[in-house]
C-alpha positions as CSV (number, residue, x, y, z in Angstrom):
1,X,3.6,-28.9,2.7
2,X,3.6,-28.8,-1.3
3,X,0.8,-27.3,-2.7
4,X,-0.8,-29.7,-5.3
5,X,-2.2,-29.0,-9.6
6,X,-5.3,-29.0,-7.8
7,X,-4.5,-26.0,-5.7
8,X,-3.0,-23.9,-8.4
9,X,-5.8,-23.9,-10.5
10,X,-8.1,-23.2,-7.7
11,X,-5.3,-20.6,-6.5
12,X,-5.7,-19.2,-9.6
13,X,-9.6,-19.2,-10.5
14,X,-10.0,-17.2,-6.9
15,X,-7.3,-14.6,-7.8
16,X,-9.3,-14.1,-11.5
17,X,-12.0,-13.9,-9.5
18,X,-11.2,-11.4,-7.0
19,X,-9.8,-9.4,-10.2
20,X,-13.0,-9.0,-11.7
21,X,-14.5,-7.3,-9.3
22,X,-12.2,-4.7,-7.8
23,X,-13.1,-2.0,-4.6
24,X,-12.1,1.1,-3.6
25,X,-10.3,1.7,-0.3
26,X,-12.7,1.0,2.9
27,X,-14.9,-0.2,0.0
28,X,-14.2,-3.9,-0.3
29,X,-17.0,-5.9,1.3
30,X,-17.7,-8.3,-1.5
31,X,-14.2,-9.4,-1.8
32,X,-14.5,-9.9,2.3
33,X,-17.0,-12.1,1.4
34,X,-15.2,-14.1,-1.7
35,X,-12.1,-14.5,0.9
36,X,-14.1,-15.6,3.8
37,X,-16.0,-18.6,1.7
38,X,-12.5,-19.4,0.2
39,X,-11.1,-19.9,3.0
40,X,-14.1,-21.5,4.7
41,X,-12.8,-25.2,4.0
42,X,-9.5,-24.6,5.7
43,X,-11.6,-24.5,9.0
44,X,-9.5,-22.0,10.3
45,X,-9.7,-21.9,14.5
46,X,-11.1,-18.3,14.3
47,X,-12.2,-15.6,12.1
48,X,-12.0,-12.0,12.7
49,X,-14.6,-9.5,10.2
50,X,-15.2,-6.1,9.5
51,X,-11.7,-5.7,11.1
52,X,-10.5,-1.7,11.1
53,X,-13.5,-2.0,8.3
54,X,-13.8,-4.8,6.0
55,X,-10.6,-6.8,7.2
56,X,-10.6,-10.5,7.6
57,X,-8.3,-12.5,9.8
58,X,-7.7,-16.0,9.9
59,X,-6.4,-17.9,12.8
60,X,-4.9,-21.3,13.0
61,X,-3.4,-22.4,16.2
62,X,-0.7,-24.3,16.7
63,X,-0.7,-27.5,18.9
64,X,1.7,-25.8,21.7
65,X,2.4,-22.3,23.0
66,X,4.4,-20.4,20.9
67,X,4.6,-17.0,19.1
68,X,2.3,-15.6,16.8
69,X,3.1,-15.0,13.1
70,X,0.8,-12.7,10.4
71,X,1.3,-12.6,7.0
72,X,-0.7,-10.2,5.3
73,X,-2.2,-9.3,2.1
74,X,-4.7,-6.2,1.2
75,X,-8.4,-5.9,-0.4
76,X,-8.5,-2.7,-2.1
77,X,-7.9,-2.1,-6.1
78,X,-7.4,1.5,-7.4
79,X,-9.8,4.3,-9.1
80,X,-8.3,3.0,-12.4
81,X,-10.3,2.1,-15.6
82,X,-8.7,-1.5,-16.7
83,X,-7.8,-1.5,-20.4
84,X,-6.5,-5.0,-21.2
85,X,-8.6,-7.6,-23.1
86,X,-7.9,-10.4,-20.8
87,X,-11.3,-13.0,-20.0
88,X,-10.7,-11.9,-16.2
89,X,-10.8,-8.1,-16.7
90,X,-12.4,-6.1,-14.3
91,X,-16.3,-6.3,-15.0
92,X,-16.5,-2.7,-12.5
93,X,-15.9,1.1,-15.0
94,X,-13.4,3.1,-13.4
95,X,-12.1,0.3,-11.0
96,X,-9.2,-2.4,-11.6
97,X,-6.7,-4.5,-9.4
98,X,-3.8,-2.8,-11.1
99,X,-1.7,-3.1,-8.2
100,X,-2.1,-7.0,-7.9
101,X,-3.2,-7.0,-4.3
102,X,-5.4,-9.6,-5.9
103,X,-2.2,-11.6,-6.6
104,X,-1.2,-11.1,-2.7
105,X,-4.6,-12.6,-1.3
106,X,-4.0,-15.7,-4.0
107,X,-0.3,-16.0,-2.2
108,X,-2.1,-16.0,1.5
109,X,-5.1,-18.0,0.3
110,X,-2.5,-20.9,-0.4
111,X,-1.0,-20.5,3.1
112,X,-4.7,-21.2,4.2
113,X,-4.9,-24.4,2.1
114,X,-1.8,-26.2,3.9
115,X,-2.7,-24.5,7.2
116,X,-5.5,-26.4,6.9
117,X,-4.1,-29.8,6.1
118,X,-1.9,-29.6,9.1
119,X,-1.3,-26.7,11.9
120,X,1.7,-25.4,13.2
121,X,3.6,-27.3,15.5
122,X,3.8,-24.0,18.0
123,X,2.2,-21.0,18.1
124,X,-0.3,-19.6,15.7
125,X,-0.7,-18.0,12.4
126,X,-2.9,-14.7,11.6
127,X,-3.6,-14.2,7.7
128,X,-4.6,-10.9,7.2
129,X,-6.6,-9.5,5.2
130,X,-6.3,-6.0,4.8
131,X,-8.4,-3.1,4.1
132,X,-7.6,0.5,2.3
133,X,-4.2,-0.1,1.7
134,X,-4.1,2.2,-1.2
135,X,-5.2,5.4,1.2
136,X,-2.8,4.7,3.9
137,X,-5.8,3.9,6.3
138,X,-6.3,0.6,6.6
139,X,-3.1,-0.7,8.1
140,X,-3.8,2.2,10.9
141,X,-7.6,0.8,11.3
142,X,-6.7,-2.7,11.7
143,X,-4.4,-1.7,14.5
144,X,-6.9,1.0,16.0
145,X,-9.6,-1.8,16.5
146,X,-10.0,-3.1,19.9
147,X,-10.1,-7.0,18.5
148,X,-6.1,-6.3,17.0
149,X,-4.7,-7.1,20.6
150,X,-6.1,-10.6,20.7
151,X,-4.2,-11.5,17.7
152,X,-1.2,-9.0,17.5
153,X,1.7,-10.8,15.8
154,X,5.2,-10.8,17.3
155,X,6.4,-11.3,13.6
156,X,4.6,-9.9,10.6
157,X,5.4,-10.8,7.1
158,X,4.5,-9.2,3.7
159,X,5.3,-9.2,0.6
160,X,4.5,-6.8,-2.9
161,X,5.1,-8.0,-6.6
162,X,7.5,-5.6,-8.6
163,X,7.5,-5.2,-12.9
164,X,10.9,-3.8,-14.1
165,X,13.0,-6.7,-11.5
166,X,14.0,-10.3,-13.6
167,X,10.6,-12.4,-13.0
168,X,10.7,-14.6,-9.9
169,X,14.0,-12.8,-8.5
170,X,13.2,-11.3,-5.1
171,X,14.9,-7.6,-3.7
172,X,15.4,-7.9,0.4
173,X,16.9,-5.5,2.3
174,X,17.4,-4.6,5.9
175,X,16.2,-1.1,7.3
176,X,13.9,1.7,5.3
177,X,12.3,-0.2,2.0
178,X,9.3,1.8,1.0
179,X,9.3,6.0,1.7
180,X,6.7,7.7,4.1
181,X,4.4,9.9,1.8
182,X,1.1,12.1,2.3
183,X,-1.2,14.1,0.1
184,X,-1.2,18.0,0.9
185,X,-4.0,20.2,0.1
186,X,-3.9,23.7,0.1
187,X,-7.0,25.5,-0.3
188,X,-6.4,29.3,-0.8
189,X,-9.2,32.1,-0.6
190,X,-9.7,35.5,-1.2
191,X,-12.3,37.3,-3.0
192,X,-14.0,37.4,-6.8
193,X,-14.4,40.5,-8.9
194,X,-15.7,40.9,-12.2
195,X,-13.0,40.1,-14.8
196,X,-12.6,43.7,-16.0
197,X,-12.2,45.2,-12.6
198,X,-9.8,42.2,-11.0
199,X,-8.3,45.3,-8.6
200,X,-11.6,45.1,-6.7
201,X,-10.7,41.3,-5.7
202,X,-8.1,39.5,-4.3
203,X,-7.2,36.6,-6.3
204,X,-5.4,33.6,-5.7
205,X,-3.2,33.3,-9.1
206,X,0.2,34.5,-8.5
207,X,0.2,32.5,-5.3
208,X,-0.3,29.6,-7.3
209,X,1.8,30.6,-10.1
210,X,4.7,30.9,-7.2
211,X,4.1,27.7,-4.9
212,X,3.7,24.9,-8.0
213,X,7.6,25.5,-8.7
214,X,8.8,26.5,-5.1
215,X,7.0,23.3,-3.4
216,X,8.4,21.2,-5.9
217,X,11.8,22.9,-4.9
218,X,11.1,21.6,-1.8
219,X,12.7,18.3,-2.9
220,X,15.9,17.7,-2.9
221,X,15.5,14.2,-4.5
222,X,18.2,12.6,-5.7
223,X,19.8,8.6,-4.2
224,X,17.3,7.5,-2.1
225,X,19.4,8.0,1.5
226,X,18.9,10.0,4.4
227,X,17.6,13.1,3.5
228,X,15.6,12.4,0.6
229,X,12.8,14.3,-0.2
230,X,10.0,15.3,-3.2
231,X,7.6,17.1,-3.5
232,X,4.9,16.4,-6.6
233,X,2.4,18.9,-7.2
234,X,-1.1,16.4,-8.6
235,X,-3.7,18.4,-8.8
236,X,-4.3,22.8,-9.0
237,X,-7.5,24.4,-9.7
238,X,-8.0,28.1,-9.6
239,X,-12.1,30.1,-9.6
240,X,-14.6,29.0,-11.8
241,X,-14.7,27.4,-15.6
242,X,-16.2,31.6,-16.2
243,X,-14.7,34.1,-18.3
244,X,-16.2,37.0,-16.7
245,X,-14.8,36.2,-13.6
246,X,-11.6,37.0,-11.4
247,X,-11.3,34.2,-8.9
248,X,-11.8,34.2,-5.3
249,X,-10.2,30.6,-4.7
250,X,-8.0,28.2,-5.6
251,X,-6.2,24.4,-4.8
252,X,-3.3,23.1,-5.3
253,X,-2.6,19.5,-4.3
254,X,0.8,18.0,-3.6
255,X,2.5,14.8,-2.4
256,X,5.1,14.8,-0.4
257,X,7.7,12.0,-0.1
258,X,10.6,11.5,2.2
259,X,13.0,8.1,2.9
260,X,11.5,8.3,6.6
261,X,9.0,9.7,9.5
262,X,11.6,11.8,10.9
263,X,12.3,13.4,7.4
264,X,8.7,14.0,6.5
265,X,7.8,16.0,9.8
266,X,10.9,18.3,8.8
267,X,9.9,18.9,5.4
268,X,6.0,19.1,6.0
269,X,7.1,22.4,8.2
270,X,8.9,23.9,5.5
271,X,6.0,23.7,3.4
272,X,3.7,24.9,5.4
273,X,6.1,27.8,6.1
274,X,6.5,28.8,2.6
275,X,2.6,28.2,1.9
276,X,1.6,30.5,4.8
277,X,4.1,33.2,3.8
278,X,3.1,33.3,0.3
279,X,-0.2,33.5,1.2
280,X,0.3,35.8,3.9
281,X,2.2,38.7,1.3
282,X,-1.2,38.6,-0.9
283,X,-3.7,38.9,1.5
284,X,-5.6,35.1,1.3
285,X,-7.0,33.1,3.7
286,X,-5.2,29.7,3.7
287,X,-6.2,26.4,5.2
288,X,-3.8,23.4,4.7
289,X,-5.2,19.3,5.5
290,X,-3.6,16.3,5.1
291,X,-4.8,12.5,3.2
292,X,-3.7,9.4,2.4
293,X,-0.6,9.7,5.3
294,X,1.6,6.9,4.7
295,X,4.6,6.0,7.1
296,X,7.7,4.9,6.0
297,X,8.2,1.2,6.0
298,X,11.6,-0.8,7.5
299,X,12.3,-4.3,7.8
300,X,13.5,-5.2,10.8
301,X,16.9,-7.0,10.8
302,X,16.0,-10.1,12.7
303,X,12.4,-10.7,10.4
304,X,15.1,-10.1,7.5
305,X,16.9,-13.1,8.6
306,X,14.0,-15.5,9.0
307,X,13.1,-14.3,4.8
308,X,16.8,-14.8,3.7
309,X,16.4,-18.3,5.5
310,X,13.7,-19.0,3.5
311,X,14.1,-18.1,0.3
312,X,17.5,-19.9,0.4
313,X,16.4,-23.0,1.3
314,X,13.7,-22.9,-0.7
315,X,16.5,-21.6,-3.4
316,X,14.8,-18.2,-4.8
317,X,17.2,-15.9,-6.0
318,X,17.6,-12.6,-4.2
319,X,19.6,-9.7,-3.3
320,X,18.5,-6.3,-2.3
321,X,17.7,-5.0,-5.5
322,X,16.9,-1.3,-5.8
323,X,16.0,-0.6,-2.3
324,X,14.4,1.0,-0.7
325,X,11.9,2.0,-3.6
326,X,10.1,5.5,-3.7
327,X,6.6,3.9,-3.7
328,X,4.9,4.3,-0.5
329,X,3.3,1.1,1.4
330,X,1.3,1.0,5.0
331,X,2.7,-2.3,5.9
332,X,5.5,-0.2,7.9
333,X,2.7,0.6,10.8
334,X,3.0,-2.7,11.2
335,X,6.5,-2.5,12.4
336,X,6.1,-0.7,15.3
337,X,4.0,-3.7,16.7
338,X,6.5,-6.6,16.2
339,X,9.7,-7.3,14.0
340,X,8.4,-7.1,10.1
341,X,9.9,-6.9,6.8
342,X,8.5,-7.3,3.3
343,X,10.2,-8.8,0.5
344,X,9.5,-7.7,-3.1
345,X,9.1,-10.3,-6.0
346,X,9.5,-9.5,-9.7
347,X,6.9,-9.6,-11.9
348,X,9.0,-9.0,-14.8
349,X,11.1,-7.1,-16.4
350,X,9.0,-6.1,-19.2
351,X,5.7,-6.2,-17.1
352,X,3.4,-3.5,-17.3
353,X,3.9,-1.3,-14.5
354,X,2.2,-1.2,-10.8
355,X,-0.8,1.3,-11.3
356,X,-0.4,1.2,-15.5
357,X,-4.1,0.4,-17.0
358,X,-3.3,-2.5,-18.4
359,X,-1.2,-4.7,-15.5
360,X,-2.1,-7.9,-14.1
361,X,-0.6,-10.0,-11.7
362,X,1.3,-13.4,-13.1
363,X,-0.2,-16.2,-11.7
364,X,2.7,-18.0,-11.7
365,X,4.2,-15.8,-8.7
366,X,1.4,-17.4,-6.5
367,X,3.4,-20.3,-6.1
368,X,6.5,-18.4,-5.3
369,X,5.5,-16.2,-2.9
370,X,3.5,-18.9,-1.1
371,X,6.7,-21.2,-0.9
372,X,9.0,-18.3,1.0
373,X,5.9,-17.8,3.1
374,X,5.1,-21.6,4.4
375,X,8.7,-22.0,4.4
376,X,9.3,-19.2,6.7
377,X,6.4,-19.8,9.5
378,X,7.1,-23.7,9.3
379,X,11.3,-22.4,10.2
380,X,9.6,-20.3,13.3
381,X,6.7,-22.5,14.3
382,X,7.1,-25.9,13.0
């Protein structure tokens, strides 16, 4: 099922489109809306909405029983201010599809258009369309909602662009491909004095001055193997922009990055430890929360195979690259639901990188990405 001219540039016009107007995690109800009418004409058997939040799912059903296959893409762009001077720059300030998730619903949206010239032979295919991928929410949503069981996959399939890896070239690996991660924030408080008597407070600063370099120690960092770990402190703030002022409270924010689950629970615990005692010795209150939690993510050996299969016979280049990759991806929730893997396809070696204010997907991986993915559900479900 080739896809036609015609196709392309329609694949491509919705991908521009859905890159002009970008949205923020659990944010992205207008490009709902542009993948809903785009895929409209494909008459898929059923569609799911407002799925773990703005999520869209379409069903086609295969002519005989069989297993069920998602592929999925996500919605959400980044807090990002777009700097390029392309004609399809984002038209939103402070808001750009930087990531190319845009690129991702364009590889999908082509699965659509042959799903709609003819079905399956068995089973049934779920394109999804996922929310707040950027947070590490959405992937957890989608599952949490009640209408997930009707259409849970017994494969899943995904895949993520890459700059820096030879355009077209895929990296596919077995086991751990994307690390878990999670934002810490650590919100100190003691009391504010007047900035020529600071004895009369309790201020947070040499707490802060010792945990910026002692979290980061936490990381042992290093090849990316069992036992990996960093720690990045993002964000501190100590009092008030005051000169007359000793400060009362501070925060110091801080991801934290491990090759799995199990390694993440071990080193959150030693921060914590080493927050508390620091705290602790100076006399501050301390309260310690946890955002954008992101589980590792690991390709299951027998999804791995039905990927290899397909990019083979469909004869894209691949080995497994620099895997697994530090980034952090909530496709891996996924995986605890069914056999999954994602595959990662360059972008480029001299591509602006994922997240840089000036990257945008190249159209011309639509048509690769969507090859490996109709070649791979027509090899499980005819």
């Amino acid at each position: 099922m080739a896809l036609t001219n015609q196709d392309m540039v329609d694949l491509v016009a919705f991908r521009r489109s859905l890159h002009r107007i970008p949205e923020l995690s659990r944010e992205e109800a207008a490009t709902a809306r542009e993948v809903q009418a785009f895929l409209a004409p494909t008459q898929p058997d059923r569609v799911v909405t407002g799925l773990g939040g703005h999520g869209v799912a379409a069903v086609y059903e295969g002519r005989e029983p069989g297993p069920t296959v998602m592929f999925r893409a996500e919605l959400d762009g980044l807090p990002i201010e777009e700097i390029s001077a392309i004609p399809h720059r984002s038209t939103t300030p402070g808001r750009g599809h930087l990531c190319g998730h845009d690129g991702h619903m364009a590889v999908l949206a082509a699965l659509a258009r042959t799903l709609g010239r003819q079905r399956p032979q068995r089973g049934r295919v779920v394109l999804m369309f996922q929310p707040a991928e950027e947070d590490g929410s959405g992937a957890a949503a989608v599952i949490a909602d009640p209408r997930f069981r009707e259409i849970a996959p017994d494969f899943a399939f995904a895949l993520h662009n890459l700059p820096g890896m030879p355009f077209g070239k895929v990296a596919l690996a077995e086991g751990p491909v994307n690390c878990a991660s999670r934002g810490m924030r650590i919100v100190l408080t003691g009391k504010t004095a007047h900035a020529s008597m600071p004895e009369f407070g309790i201020s947070p600063v040499d707490v802060v001055a010792q945990l910026m370099p002692a979290l980061t120690g936490l990381g042992k960092g290093g090849p990316l193997e069992e036992g990996f770990s960093m720690v990045t402190v993002t964000h501190a703030k100590i009092g008030e922009a005051a000169f007359g002022v000793a400060p009362g409270h501070a925060e110091i924010w801080a991801t934290l990055r491990t090759l799995t689950d199990a390694g993440m629970e071990d080193l959150c615990a030693s921060a914590e430890q080493l927050v508390l005692s620091a705290a602790r010795q100076k006399g501050l209150g301390v309260e310690i929360s946890y955002d954008d939690i992101f589980q590792h993510c690991e390709n299951a050996p027998e999804a791995v195979a039905h990927l290899r299969r397909a990019l083979e016979e469909e004869g894209v280049p691949y080995d497994r690259g620099q895997l697994p990759i530090r980034a952090s991806e909530d496709f891996g929730r996924f995986g605890h639901r069914a056999p999954a893997a994602m595959f990662f396809l360059g972008a480029g070696e001299n591509h602006p990188s994922l997240h840089n204010p000036d990257y945008d997907f190249p159209d011309d991986l639509i048509a690769i990405g969507a090859r490996v993915f109709i070649r791979t559900l027509r090899n499980l479900l005819g």
